[in-house]
C-alpha positions as a printed NumPy array, in Angstrom:
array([[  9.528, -16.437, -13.825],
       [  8.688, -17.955, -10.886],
       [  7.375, -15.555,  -8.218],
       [  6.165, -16.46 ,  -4.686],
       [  3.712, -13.682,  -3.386],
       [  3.028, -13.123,   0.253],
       [ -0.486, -11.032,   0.278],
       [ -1.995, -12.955,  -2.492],
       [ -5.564, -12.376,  -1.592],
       [ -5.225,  -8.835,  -0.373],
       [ -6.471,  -5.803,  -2.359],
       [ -3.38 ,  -5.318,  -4.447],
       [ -2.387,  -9.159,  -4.586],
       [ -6.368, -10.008,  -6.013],
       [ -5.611,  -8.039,  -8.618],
       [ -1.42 ,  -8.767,  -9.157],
       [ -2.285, -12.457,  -9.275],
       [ -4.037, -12.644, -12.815],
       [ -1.613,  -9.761, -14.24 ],
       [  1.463, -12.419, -13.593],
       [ -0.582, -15.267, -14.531],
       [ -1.384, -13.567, -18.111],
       [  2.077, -12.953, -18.596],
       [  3.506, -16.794, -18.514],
       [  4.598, -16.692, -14.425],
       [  4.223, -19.337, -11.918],
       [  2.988, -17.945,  -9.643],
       [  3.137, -19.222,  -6.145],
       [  0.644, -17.828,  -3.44 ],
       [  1.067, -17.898,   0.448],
       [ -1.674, -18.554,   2.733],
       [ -2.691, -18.931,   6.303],
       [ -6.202, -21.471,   5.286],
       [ -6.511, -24.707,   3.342],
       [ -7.846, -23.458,   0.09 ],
       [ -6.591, -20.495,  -0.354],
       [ -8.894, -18.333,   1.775],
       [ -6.816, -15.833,   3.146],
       [ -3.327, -14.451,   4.284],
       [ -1.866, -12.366,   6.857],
       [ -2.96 ,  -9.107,   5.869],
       [ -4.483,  -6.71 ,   2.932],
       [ -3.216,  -4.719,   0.599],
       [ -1.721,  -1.516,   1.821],
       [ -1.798,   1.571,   1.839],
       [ -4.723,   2.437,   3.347],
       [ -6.927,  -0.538,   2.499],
       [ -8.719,  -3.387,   4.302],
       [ -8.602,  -7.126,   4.964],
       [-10.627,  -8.251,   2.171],
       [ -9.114, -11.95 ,   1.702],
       [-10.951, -14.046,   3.749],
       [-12.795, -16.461,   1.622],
       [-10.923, -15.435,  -1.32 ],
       [ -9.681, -18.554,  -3.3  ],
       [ -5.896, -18.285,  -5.282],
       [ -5.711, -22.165,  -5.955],
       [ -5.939, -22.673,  -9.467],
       [ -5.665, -21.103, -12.724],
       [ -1.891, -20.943, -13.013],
       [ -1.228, -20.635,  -9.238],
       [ -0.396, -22.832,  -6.555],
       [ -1.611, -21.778,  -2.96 ],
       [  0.708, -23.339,   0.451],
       [ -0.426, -22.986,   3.854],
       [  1.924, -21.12 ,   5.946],
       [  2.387, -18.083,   8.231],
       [  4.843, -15.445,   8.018],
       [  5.077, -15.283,  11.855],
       [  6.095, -19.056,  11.729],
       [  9.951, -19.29 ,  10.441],
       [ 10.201, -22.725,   9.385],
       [  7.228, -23.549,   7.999],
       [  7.912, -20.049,   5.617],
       [ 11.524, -21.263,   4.904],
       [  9.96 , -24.671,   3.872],
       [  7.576, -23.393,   1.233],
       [  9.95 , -20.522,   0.193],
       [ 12.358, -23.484,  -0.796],
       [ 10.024, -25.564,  -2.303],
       [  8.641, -22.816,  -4.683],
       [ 11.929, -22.307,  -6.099],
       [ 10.982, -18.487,  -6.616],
       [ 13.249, -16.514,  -8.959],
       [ 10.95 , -13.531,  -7.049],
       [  9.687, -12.922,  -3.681],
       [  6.83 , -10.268,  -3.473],
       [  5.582,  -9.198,  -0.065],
       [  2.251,  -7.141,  -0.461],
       [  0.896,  -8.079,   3.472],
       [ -0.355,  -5.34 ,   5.582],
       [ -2.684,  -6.241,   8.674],
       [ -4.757,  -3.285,   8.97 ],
       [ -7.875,  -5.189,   9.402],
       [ -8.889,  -2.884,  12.133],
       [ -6.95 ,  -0.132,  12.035],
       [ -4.422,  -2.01 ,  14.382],
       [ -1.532,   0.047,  13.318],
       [  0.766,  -1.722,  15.714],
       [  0.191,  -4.761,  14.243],
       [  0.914,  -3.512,  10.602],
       [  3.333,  -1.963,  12.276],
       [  4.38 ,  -5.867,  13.352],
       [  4.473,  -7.048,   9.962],
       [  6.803,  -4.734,   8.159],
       [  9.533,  -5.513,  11.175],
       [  8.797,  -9.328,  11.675],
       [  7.292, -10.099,   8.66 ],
       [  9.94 ,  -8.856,   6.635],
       [ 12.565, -10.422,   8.669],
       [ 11.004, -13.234,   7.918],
       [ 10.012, -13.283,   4.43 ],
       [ 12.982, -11.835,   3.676],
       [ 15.476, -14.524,   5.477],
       [ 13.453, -17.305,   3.55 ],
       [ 13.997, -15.88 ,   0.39 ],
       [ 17.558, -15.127,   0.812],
       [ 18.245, -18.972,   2.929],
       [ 16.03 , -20.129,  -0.917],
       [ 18.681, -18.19 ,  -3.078],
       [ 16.734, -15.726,  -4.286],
       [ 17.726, -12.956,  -5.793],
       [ 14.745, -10.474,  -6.412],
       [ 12.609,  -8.922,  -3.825],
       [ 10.349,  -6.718,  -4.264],
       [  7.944,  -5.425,  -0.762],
       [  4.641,  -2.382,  -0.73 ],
       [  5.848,   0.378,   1.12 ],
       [  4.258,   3.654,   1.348],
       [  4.695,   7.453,  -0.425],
       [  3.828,   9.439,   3.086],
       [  6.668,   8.601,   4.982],
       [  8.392,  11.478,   4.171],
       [  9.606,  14.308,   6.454],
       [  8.759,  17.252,   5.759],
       [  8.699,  19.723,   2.909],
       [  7.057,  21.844,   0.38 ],
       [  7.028,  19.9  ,  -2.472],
       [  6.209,  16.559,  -3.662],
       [  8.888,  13.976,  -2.226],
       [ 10.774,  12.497,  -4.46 ],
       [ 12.528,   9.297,  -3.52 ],
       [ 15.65 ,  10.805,  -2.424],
       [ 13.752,  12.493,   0.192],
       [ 14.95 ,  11.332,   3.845],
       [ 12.063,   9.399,   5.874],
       [ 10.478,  11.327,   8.375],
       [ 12.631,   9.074,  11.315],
       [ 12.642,  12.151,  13.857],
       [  8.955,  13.028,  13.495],
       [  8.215,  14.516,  17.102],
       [  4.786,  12.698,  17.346],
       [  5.546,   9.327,  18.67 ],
       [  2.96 ,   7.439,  16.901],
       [  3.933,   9.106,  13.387],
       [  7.343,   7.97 ,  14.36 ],
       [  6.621,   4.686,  15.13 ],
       [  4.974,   4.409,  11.882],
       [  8.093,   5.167,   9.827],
       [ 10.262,   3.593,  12.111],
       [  8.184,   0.517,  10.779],
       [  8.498,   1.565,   7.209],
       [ 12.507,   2.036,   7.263],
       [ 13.214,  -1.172,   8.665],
       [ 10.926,  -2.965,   6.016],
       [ 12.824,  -1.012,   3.065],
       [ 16.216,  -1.859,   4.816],
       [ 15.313,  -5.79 ,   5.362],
       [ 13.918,  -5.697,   1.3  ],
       [ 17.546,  -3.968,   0.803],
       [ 19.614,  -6.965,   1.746],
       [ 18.236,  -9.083,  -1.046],
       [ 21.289,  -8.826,  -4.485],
       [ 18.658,  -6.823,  -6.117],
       [ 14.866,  -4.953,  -4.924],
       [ 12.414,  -2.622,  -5.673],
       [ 10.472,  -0.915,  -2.627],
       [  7.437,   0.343,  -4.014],
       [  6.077,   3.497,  -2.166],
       [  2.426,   3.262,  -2.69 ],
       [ -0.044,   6.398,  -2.979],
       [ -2.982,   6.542,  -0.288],
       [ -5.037,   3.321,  -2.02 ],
       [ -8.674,   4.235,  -3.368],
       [-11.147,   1.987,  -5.214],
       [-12.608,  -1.848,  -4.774],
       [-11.767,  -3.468,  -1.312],
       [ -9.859,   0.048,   0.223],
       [-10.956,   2.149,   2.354],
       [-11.839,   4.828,  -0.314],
       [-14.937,   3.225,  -1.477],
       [-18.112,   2.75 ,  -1.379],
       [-19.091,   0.862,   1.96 ],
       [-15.534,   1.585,   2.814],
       [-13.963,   3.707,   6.06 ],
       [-13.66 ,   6.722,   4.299],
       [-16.994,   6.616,   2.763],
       [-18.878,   6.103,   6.432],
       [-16.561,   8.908,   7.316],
       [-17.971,  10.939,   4.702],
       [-21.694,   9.859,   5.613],
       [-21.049,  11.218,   8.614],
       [-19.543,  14.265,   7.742],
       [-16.036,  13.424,   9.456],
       [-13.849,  13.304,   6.634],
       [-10.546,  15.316,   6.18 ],
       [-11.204,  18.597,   5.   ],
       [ -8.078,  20.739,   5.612],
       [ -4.84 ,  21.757,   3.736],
       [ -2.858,  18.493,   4.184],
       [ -1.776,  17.078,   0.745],
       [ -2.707,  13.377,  -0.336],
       [ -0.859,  11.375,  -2.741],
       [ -3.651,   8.869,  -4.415],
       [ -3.442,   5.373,  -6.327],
       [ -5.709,   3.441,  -7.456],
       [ -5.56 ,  -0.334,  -6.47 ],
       [ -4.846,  -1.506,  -9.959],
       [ -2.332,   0.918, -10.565],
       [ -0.615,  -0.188,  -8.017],
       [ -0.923,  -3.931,  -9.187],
       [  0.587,  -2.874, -12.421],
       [  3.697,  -1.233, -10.732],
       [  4.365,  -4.301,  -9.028],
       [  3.679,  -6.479, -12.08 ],
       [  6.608,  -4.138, -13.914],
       [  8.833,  -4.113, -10.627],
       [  9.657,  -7.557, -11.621],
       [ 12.478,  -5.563, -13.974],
       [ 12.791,  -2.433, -12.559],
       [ 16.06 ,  -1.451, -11.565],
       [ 17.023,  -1.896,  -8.03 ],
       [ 15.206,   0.936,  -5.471],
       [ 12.666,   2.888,  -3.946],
       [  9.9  ,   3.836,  -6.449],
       [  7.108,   6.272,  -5.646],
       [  3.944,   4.894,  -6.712],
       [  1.289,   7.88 ,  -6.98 ],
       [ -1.205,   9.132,  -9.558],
       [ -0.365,  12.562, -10.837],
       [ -2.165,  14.949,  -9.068],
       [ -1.217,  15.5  ,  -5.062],
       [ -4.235,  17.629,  -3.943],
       [ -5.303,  18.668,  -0.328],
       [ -8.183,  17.32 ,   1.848],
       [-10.095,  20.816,   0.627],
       [ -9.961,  19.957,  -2.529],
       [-10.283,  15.779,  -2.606],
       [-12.605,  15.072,  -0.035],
       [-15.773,  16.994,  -1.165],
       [-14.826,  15.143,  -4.544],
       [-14.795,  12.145,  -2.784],
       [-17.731,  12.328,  -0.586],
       [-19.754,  13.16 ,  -3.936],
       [-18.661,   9.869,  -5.529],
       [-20.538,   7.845,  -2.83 ],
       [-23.617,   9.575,  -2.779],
       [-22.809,  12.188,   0.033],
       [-23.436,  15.659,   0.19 ],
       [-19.48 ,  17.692,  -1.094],
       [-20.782,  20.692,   0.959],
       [-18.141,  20.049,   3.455],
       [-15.955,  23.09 ,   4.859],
       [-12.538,  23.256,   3.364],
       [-11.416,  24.093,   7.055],
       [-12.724,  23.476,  10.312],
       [-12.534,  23.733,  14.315],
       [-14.863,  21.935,  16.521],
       [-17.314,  24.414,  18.741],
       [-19.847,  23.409,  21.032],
       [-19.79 ,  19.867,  18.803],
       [-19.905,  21.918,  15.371],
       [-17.998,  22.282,  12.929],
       [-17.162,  25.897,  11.072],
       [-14.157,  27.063,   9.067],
       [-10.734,  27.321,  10.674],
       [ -8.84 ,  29.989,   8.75 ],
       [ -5.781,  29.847,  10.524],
       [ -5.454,  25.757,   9.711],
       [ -2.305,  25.048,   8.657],
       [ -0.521,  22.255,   6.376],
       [  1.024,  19.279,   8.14 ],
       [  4.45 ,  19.786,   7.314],
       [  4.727,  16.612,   6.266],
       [  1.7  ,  15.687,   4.459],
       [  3.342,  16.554,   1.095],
       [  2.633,  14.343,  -1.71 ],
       [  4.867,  12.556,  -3.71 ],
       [  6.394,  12.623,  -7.44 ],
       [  5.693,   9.6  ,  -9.841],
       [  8.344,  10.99 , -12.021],
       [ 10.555,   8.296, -11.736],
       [  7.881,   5.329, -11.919],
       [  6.982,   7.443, -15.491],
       [ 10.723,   6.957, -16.635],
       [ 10.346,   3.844, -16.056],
       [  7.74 ,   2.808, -18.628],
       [  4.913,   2.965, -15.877],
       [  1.831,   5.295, -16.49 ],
       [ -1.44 ,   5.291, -14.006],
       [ -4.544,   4.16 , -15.679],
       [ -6.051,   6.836, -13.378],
       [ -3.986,   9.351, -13.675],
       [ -5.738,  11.324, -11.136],
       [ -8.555,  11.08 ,  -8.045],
       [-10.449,  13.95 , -10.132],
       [-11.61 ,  11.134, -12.446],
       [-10.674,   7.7  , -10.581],
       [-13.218,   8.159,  -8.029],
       [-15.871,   7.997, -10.341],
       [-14.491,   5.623, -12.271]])
């Protein structure tokens, strides 16, 4: 096939690229630099802008310079790649600027998606994310409603965000939305030298009842890899094991050298911390199922955090 990736050099796209090279696709890579250094975001679900200086030219794929912010110069390339896919993996959570990621799944789609569909193509396939959900007390599953009438306004804004990406991706004859787990490993957050691991060093992580849904990065390069055949839909991608801050995070904090005596709840008192027993569960900080990416061939290489932090 030919497939045109926006996100190339992201977290997820660094590691899609060679998967879709090794299996006989031309592979067409958008960037914002001459060389290939960089796009307009990193790879999702809670990871971090990792592209910049990150070549894609060569080896099977073909970098262009564009923007997805700039129509016509995206409608131009889109054409001239001829892509039989369009895969949008960009994020721009380079510092936690959630209104511009925010930006990117409403604009950015728009855009991406126009081009594909003004190019004739008929496969799209975009990174969403698995804790949009509203609330419950299991697992979502992918006929869960999004969480569109959350009462905190930033929440909301989030999954406003999220909805309208999935409904652009929609209008293409046939796409996969791929509902990404909280991203852990190389170039996220959850790593070493990452967000999460400063958070640890200073004892500020999560620690609390809420339930995580986990992935690690190249799981979720695999799914997207497979989504290439998948039948058209929303696809949770999460390892297998949902698990609370409580349990995760002093797992977590031990895998980059910090101390996992953390307090599975806590309060803040006189600028200490101590347990909270009467912290309750975000009611919508669920988890998610994988049960349908399973019957559809795909199994985690990491099955769970337990082991995939360590890994």
């Amino acid at each position: 096939m030919r497939i045109f990736i926006a996100g190339a050099t992201g977290a997820i796209g660094r590691r899609l690229v060679p998967l879709l090279v090794a299996e006989g696709h031309q592979v067409t890579a958008l960037t914002r630099r001459r060389g290939g250094s960089s796009v307009a975001g990193a790879g999702e679900a809670g990871g971090r802008r990792t592209g910049e200086g990150s070549p894609v030219d060569g080896g099977g794929v073909r970098a262009v310079v564009g923007d997805v912010y700039d129509v016509g110069r995206l409608r131009e390339v889109v054409a001239e790649a001829r892509p039989d896919v369009v895969m949008h993996q960009l994020t721009d959570l380079a510092s936690r600027d959630f209104a511009a990621n925010g930006r990117i799944r409403r604009e950015g789609t728009r855009n991406l998606v126009d081009a594909a569909l003004a190019a004739g193509v008929r496969r799209v396939v975009s990174q969403s994310i698995a804790w949009a959900y509203e609330p419950g007390a299991i697992p979502a599953t992918e006929s869960t409603p999004l969480d569109l009438h959350a009462t905190d306004a930033t929440r909301r804004a989030t999954v406003e965000a999220v909805a309208t990406l999935e409904s652009i991706t929609a209008e293409a004859p046939e796409w996969v939305v791929l509902r990404y787990g909280m991203l852990y490993g190389p170039d996220t957050w959850y790593t070493k030298g990452g967000l999460m691991a400063d958070l640890a060093t200073t004892g500020n992580l999560p620690t609390g009842p809420d339930i995580t849904s986990f992935l690690h990065v190249d799981d979720a390069a695999t799914a997207a890899a497979a989504a290439l055949t998948w039948p058209t839909g929303a696809v949770n991608i999460v390892d297998d094991t949902p698990a609370p801050a409580s349990t995760w995070a002093p797992a977590f904090a031990e895998s980059v050298g910090v101390s996992p005596d953390l307090p599975t709840d806590h309060r803040a008192r006189d600028g200490r911390r101590e347990l909270d027993p009467s912290a309750a569960r975000t009611p919508w900080a669920r988890g998610a199922s994988n049960a349908h990416a399973r019957s559809l061939g795909w199994t985690p290489t990491h099955p769970t955090w337990h082991t995939g932090f360590t890994s």
